[in-house]
C-alpha positions in Angstrom: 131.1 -12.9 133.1 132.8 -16.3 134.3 130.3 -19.6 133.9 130.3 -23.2 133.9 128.8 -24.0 130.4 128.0 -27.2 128.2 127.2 -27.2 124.5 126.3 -30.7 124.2 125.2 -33.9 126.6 126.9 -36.0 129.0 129.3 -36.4 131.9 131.2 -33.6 134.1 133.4 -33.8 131.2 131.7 -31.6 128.8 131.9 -28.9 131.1 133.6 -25.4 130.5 134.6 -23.0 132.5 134.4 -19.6 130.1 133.7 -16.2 129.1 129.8 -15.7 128.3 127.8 -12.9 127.9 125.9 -11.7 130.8 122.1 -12.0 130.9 120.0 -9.5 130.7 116.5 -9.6 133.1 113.2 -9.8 131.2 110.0 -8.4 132.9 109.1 -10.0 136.2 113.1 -11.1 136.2 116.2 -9.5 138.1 119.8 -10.4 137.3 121.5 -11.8 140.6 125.4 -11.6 141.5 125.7 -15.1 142.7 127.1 -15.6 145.7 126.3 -19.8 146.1 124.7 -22.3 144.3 124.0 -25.4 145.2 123.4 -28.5 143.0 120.4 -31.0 142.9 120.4 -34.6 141.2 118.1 -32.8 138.4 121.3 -30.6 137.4 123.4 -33.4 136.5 120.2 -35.2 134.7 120.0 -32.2 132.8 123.8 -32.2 131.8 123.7 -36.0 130.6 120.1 -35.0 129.0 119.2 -38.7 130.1 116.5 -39.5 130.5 116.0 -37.9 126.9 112.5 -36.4 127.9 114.7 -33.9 130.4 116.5 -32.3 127.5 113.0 -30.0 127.0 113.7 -28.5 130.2 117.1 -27.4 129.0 117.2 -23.5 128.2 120.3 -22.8 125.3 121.3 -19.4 125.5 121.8 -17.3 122.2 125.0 -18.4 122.3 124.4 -21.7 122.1 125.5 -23.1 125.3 124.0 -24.1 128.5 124.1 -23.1 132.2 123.6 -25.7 135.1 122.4 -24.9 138.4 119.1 -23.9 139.9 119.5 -22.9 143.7 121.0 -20.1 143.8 121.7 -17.3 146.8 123.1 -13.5 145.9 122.2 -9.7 145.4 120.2 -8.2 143.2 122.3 -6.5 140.5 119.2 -5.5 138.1 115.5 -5.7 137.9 112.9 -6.3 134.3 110.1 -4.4 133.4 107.4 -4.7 136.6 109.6 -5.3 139.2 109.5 -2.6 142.2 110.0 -4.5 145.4 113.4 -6.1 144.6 115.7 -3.2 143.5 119.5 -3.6 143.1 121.7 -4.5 146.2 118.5 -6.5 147.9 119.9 -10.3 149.2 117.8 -13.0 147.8 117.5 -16.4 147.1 115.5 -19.2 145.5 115.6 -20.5 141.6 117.0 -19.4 138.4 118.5 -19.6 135.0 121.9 -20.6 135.5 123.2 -20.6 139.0 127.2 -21.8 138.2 127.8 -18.4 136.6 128.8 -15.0 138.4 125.8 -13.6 137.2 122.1 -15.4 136.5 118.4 -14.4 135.3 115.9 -15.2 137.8 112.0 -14.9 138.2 111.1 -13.0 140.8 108.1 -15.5 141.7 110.5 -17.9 142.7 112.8 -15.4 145.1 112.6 -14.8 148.5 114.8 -12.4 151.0 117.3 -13.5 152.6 117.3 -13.0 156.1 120.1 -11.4 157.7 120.9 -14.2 159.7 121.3 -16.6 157.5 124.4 -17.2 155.3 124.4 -17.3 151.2 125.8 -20.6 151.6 122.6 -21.9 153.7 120.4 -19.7 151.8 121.6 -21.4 148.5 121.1 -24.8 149.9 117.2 -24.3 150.9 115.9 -23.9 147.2 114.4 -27.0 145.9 115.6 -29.6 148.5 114.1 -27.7 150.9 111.0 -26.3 149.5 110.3 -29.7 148.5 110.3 -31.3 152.2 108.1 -28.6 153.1 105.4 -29.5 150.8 105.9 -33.1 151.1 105.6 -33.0 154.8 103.2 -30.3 155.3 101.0 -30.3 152.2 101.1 -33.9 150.4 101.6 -35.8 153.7 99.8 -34.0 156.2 101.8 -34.6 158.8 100.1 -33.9 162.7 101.9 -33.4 165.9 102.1 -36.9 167.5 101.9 -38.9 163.9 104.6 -41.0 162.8 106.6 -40.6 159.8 109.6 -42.3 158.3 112.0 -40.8 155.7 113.7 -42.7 153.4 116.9 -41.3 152.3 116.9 -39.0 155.6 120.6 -37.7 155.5 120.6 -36.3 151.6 119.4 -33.1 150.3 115.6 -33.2 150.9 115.4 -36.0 153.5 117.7 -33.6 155.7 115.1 -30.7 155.7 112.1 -33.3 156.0 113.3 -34.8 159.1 113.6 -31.2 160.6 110.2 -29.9 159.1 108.8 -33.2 160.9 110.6 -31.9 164.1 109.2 -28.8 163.8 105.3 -29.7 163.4 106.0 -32.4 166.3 106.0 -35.9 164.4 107.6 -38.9 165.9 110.6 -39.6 163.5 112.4 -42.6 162.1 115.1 -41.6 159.2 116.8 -44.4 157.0 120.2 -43.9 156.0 123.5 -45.6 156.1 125.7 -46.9 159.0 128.2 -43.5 158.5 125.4 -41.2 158.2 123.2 -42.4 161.6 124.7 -39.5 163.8 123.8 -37.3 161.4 120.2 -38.1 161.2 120.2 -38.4 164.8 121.2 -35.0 165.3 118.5 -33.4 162.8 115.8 -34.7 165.4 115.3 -38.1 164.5 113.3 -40.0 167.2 115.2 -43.6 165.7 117.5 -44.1 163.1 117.5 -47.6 160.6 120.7 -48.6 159.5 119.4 -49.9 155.7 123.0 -51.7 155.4 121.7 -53.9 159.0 118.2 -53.3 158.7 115.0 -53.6 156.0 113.0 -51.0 157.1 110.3 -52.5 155.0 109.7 -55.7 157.1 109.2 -53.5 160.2 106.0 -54.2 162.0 105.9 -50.5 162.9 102.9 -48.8 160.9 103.4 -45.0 159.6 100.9 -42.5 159.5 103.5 -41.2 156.5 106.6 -42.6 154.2 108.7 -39.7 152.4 110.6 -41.5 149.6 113.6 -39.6 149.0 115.4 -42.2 147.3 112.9 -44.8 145.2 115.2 -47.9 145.8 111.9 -49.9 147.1 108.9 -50.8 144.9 105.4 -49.1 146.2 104.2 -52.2 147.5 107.2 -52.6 149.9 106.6 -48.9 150.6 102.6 -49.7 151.2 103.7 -52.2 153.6 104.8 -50.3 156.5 101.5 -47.7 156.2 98.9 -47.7 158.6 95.5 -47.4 157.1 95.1 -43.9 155.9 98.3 -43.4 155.8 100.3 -41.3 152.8 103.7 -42.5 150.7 104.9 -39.7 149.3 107.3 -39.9 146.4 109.7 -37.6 146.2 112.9 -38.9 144.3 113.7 -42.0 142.2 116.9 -43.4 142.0 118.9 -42.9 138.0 118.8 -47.1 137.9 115.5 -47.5 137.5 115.6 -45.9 134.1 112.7 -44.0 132.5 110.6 -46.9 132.0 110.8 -47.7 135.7 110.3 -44.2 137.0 107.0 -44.0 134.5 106.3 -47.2 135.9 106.5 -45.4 139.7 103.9 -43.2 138.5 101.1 -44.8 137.0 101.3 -47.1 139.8 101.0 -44.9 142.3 97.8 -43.4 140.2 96.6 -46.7 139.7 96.8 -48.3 143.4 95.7 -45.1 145.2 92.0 -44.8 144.5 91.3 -48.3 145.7 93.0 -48.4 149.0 93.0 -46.4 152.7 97.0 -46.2 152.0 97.3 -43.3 149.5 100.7 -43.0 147.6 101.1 -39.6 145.9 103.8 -38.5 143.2 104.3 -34.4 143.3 106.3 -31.8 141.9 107.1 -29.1 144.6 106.2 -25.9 143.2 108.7 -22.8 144.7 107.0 -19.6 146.1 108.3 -16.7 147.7 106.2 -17.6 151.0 107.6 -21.1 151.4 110.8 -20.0 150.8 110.4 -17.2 153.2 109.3 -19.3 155.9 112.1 -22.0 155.6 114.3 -18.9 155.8 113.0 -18.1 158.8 112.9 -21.1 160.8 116.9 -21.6 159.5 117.4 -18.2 161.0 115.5 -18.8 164.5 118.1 -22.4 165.2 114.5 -24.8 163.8 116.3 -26.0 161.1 119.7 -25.8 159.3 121.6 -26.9 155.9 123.4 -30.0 155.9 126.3 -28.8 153.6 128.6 -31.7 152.8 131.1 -29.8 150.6 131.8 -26.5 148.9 133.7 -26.0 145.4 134.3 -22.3 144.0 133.0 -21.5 141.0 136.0 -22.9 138.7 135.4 -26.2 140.4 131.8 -26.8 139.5 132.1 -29.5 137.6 133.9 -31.7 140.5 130.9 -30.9 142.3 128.5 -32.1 140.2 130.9 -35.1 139.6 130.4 -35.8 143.6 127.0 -35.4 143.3 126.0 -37.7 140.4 127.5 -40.2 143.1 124.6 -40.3 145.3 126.1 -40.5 148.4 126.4 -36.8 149.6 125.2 -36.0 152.5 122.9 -33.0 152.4 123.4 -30.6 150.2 127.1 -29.9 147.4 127.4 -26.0 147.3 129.4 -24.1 144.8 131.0 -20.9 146.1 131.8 -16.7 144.8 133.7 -14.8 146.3 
């Protein structure tokens, strides 16, 4: 099969596009013909291994070599040992092995169905991004119908879906983004958009029953600031300049300030089920929400996209293509 591979660290340039062996599905696994993939900051972390704790999480193959890509959107080509309910030619989608290949491994505890309605390409894109708005939203935030919640970062991967999900329970909205990206945001379902190049959304008197950091370009206190008591900063994503030490530094603050103050701020790691992902397949499919897809490569062209993405400026979500 045809795969995007790397046998060592570092930029889009290590990249291969080659010949590998196909994998074969373990028990509770099927092997998916990949139809999308879509890419997440984590995927070109992985590929430069830096931070150097990430390289743990990267899975060699026999030959050597490594795969990129988690979100991935296709057909069932064969199922492992224990695995009844998805049998070959069944559309699914959610996380796997290595997603930029024509063929990948996947668990079936992180699969879902795809509805019929929805397209590979928008199935591909819900993975992680979206599953991880969910539970920041719903689950770590708590969001009610009436509360307010601001996201910061609201027109990339997972601030995209969280402004929707907040739409759908009924919050009051305010996305921060930049000046070309305030239509966008306005037309997920924001109530008001902040321009950050105009605007410090920081020194706003306006107090938030909820902050979803997508980006982590503002220290927790800053972050604290703008909460109402009893209100929740969630921390999704940090941004690649603050280093290790700073993103360590994220966490044990946020453990540390927490337990002695009414404004909670939580670090999480969403964790993908087939019941999360069903349901955010479902609302995509009934018009609730939708992917923001900002560009598609085929297959060949995978590294470009991951090149675009280590950029941090796309908007939504970068998703690679099979025919």
């Amino acid at each position: 099969m045809k795969a995007i591979v790397h046998r060592e660290f570092g930029s889009p340039d290590v990249l291969r596009y080659e010949e590998v062996e196909a994998p074969v599905a373990g028990a509770g696994e099927v092997v998916i013909r990949v139809r999308a993939a879509s890419g997440n900051p984590l995927d070109w972390k992985l590929m430069k291994g830096k931070p150097r704790f990430l390289r743990v999480l990267s899975k060699r193959n026999p030959g050597g070599f490594m795969i990129p890509g988690r979100d991935v959107a296709g057909v069932v080509e064969s199922a492992g040992a224990g695995v009844t309910h998805l049998g070959r030619g069944v559309e699914v989608f959610g996380a796997c092995h290595g997603a930029f290949a024509e063929l990948a491994r996947a668990p079936v505890r992180a699969l879902a169905v795809k509805p019929a309605g929805v397209s590979f390409e928008q199935a591909a894109s819900i993975p992680i991004a979206g599953v991880s708005a969910l539970q920041a939203v719903r689950d770590q935030g708590r969001l009610q119908p009436g509360q307010k919640i601001l996201v910061n970062g609201a027109s990339g991967g997972v601030g995209s879906f969280a402004v929707q999900i907040a739409r759908w329970i009924g919050g009051s909205i305010t996305g921060v983004c930049s000046t070309r990206n305030v239509e966008l945001v306005q037309s997920l379902g924001a109530d008001r958009v902040v321009d950050y190049t105009q605007q410090d959304f920081t020194h706003s008197e306006r107090d938030y029953d909820l902050v979803v950091d997508c980006v982590g370009n503002r220290s927790l206190s800053e972050c604290r600031r703008v909460l109402r008591p009893g209100g929740r900063c969630i921390l999704v994503g940090a941004s690649d300049s603050l280093g290790v030490l700073g993103i360590l530094g994220r966490i044990l603050g946020a453990l540390c300030l927490s337990p002695f103050s009414s404004r909670k701020i939580a670090v999480f790691i969403a964790k993908l089920n087939p019941e999360d992902l069903a349901l955010l397949a479902d609302l995509m499919a009934n018009g609730k929400i939708r992917a923001v897809i900002d560009r598609t490569y085929p297959l060949a062209e995978a590294p470009e996209a991951l090149r675009y993405l280590q950029t941090e400026h796309a908007r939504g979500k970068v998703v690679v293509t099979l025919s």
